[in-house]
C-alpha positions as CSV (number, residue, x, y, z in Angstrom):
1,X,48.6,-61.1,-83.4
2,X,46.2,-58.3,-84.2
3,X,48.3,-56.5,-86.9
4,X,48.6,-60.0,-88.3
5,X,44.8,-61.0,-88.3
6,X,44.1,-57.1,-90.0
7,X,46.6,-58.3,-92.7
8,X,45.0,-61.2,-93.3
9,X,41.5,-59.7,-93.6
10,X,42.7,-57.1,-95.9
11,X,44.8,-59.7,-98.3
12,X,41.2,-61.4,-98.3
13,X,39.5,-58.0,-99.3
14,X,42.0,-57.4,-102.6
15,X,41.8,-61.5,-103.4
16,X,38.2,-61.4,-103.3
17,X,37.7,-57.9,-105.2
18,X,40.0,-59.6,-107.9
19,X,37.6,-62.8,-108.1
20,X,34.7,-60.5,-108.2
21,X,36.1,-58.0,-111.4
22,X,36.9,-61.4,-113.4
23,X,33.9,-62.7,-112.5
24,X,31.8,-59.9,-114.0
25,X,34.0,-60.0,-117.1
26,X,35.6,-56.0,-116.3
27,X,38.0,-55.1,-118.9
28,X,40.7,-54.0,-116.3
29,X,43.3,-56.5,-114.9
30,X,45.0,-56.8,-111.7
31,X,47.3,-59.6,-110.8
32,X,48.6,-60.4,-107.5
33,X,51.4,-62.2,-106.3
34,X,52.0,-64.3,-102.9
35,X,53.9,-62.8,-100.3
36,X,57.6,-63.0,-100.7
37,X,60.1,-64.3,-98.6
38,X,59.9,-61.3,-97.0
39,X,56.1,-60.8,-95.9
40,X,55.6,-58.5,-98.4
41,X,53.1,-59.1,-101.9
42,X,52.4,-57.2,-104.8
43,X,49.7,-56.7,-107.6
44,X,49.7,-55.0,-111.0
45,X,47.0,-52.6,-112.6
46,X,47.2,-53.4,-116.1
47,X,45.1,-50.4,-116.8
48,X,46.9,-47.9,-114.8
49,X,50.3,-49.4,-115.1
50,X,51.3,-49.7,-113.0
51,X,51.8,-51.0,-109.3
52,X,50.4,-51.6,-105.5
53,X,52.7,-53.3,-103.4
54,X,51.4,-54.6,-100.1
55,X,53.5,-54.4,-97.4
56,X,54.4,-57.0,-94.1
57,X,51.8,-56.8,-91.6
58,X,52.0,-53.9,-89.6
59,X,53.7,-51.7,-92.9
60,X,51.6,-48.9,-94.1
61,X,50.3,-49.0,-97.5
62,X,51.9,-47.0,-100.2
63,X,51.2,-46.5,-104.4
64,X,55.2,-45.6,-105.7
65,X,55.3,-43.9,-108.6
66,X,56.5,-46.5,-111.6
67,X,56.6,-49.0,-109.5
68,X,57.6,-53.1,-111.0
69,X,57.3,-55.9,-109.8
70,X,57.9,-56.8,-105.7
71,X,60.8,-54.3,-105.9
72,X,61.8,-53.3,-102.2
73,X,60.8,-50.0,-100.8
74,X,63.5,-47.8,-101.2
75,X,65.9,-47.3,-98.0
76,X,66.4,-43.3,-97.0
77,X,69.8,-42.4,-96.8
78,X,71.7,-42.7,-93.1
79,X,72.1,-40.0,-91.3
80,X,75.5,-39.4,-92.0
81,X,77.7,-39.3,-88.5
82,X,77.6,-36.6,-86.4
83,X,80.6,-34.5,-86.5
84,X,81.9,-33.4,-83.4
85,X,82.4,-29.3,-83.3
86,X,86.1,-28.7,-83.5
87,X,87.8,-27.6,-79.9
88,X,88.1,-23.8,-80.2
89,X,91.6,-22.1,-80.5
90,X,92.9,-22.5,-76.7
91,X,93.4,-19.2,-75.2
92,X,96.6,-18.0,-73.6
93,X,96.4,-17.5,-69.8
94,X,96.7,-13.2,-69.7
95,X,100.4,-13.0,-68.3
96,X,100.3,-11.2,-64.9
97,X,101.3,-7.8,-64.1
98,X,104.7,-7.4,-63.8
99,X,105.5,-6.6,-60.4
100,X,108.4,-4.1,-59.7
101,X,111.5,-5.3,-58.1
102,X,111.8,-4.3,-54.8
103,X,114.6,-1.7,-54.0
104,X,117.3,-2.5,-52.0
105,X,117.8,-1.8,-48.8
106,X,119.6,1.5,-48.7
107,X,123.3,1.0,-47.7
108,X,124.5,3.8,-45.4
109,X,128.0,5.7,-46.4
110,X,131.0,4.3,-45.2
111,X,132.1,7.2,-42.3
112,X,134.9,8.8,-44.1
113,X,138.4,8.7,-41.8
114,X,138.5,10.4,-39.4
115,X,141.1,13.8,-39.6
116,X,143.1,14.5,-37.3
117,X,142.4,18.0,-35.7
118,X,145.7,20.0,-36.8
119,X,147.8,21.0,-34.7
120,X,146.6,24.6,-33.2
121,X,149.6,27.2,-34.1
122,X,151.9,27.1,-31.3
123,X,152.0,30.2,-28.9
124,X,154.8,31.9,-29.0
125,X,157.4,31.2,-26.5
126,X,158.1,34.3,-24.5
127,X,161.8,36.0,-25.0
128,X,161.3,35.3,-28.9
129,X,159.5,38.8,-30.3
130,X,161.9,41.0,-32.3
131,X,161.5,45.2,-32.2
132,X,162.6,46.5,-34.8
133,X,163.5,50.4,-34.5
134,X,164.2,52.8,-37.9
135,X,164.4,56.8,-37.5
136,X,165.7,59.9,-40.1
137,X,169.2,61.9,-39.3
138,X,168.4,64.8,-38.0
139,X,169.6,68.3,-40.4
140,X,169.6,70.7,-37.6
141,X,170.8,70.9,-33.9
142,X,169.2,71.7,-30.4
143,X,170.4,75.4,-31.1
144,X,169.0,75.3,-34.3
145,X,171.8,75.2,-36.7
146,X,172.3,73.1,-39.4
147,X,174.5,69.8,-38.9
148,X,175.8,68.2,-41.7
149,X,175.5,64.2,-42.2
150,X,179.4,64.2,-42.3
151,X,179.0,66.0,-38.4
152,X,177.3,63.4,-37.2
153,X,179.2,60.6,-35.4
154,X,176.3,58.0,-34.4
155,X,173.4,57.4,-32.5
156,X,172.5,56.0,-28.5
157,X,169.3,54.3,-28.0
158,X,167.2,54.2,-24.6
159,X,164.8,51.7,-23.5
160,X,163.1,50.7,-20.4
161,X,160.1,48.9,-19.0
162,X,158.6,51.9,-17.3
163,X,158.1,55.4,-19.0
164,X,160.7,57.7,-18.6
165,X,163.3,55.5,-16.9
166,X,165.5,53.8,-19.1
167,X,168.3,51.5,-18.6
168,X,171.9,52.3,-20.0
169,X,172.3,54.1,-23.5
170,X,172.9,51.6,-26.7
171,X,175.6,52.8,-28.7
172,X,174.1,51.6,-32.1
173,X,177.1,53.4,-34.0
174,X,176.2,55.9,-37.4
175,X,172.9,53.7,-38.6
176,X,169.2,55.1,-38.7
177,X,168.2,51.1,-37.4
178,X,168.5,48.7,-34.6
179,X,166.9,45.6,-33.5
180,X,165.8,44.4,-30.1
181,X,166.1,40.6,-30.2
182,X,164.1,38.5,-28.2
183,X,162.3,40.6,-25.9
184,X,160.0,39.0,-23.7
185,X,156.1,39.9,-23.9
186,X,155.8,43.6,-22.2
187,X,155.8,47.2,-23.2
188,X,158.4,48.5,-23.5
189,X,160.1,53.0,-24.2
190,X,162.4,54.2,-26.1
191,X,164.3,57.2,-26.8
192,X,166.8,58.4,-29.5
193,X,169.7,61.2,-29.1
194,X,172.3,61.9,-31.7
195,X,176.1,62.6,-31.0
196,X,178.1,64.7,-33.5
197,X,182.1,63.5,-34.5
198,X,182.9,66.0,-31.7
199,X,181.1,63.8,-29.1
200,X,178.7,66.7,-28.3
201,X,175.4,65.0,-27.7
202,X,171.7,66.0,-28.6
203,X,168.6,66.1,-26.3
204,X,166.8,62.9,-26.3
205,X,163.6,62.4,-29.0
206,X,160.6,62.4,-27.6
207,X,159.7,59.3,-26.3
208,X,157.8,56.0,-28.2
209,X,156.9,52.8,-27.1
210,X,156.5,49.4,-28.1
211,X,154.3,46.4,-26.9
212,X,155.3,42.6,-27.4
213,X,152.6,40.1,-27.3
């Protein structure tokens, strides 16, 4: 109601300013037209042309430039829509450190077959040693003389189990060798004599032994 009553007192101010320049004959014009539809009037300044335009009530006054008639004021541009700002680029999630694969659990080495312990050499059974007896022809005789090898007829062989006594001479024949088969484990003596195609034996060698394990 008060914005109303101050438009009407003002709209009485520019009517009666109007009445008062005609009245004292001024060589300037103004015209005035009734509000419009709107609530809004205007008036012309012939000498300024150009034009006032009185707003509703409660409307500020303003003087446009080149303003015509009861033109409306001129609406500002919207405000265009705000634009929302554009989701940024997702990120990938960092992958996680790799973690190692555990080692297995350590399998222990198959125990290899057992071997058998070989057989431990067998001992020797007692009888079965060899003794094996080799000797040279002699070239001379107990008197010193020579002896031929066609004057010698063979050779006899001692042996026993205690030095010095010997069983029974071994008539091995015209050989330099013999073999004692089989002789159990002892020591054992030996002595040699030679016998010339005559039959005249020699003085026994000096006596050698032999041990059998």
């Amino acid at each position: 109601m008060r914005r109303m009553e101050s438009f009407g007192r003002k709209y009485a101010v520019i009517v009666f300013i109007s009445v008062l320049l005609t009245a004292c004959g001024g060589g300037d014009s103004i015209s005035s037209d009734a509000p419009s539809a709107d609530g809004t009037s205007s008036y012309r300044d012939d000498k300024h042309k150009s034009d006032w335009k009185v707003g509703k009530p409660g409307d500020e006054y303003h003087k446009p430039h080149h303003w015509h008639g009861s033109k409306p004021y001129p609406q500002p541009d919207p405000d265009p829509d705000p634009q929302p700002d554009p989701d940024p680029d997702p990120q990938p999630d960092p992958d996680p450190d790799p973690q190692p694969d555990p080692d297995p659990d350590p399998q222990p080495d198959p125990d290899p077959d057992p071997q058998p312990d070989p057989d431990p050499d067998p001992d020797p059974v007692p009888g079965t040693s060899n003794i094996d007896l080799t000797w040279s022809a002699p070239g001379t005789r107990t008197d010193g003389s020579p002896l031929a090898l066609s004057e010698i007829g063979g050779y006899k062989v001692y042996m026993g189990t205690v030095s010095g006594v010997y069983s029974p001479a071994i008539d091995v024949g015209n050989t330099t060798s013999h073999t004692f088969s089989s002789m159990p484990a002892g020591t054992y003596y030996f002595a040699i004599s030679t016998y010339d195609t005559n039959g005249l034996e020699s003085a026994k060698t000096a006596e050698f032994s032999a041990t059998v394990q």
